[in-house]
N, C-alpha and C positions, 0 to 999 in steps of 0.2 A: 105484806100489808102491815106487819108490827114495825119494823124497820122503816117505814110510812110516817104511822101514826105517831113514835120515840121523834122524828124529826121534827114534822108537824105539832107537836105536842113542844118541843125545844125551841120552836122558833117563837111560836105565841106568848110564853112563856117570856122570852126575851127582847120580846114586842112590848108587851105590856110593861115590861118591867122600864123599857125604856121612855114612853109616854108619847106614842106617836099621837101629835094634833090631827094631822089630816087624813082623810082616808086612803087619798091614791098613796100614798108613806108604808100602810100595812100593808095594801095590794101587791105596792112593788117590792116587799120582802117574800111574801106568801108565796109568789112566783116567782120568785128568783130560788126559795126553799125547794119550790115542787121542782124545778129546771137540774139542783144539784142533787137533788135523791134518783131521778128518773135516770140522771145520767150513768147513774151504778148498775141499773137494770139490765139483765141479760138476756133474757127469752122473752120473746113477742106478748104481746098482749092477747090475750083470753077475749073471742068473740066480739074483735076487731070487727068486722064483717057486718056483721049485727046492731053495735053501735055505729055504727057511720051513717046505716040505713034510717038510722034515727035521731039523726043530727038535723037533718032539714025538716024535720017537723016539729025540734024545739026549737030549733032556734034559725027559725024561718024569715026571720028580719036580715039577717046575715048571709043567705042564699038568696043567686038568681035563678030561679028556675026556666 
């Protein structure tokens, strides 16, 4: 999670410093940030299971049930 947050914390940081106008501009760095940190990850995710069960009830605009 600190190796997360050093990334996350480095790209805002170099967000802002650059002066993005629009907002889809930060979005598409933020996620492009989280796409190259995730990709270092080696062991599965912690109660995978759990949250998926709980993905159709936030975000239920998104699913067809």
């Amino acid at each position: 999670m600190e190796h997360f947050s050093k990334g996350f914390l480095g790209t805002v940081v170099i967000g802002s410093a650059l002066g993005f106008d629009d907002e889809d501009s930060i979005f598409e760095l933020l996620y492009l940030t989280i796409n190259n940190i995730t990709k270092k990850w080696q062991r599965p995710i912690q109660d995978w299971r759990a949250a998926t069960s709980d993905f159709p009830v936030l975000f239920s605009e998104r699913f067809s049930l």
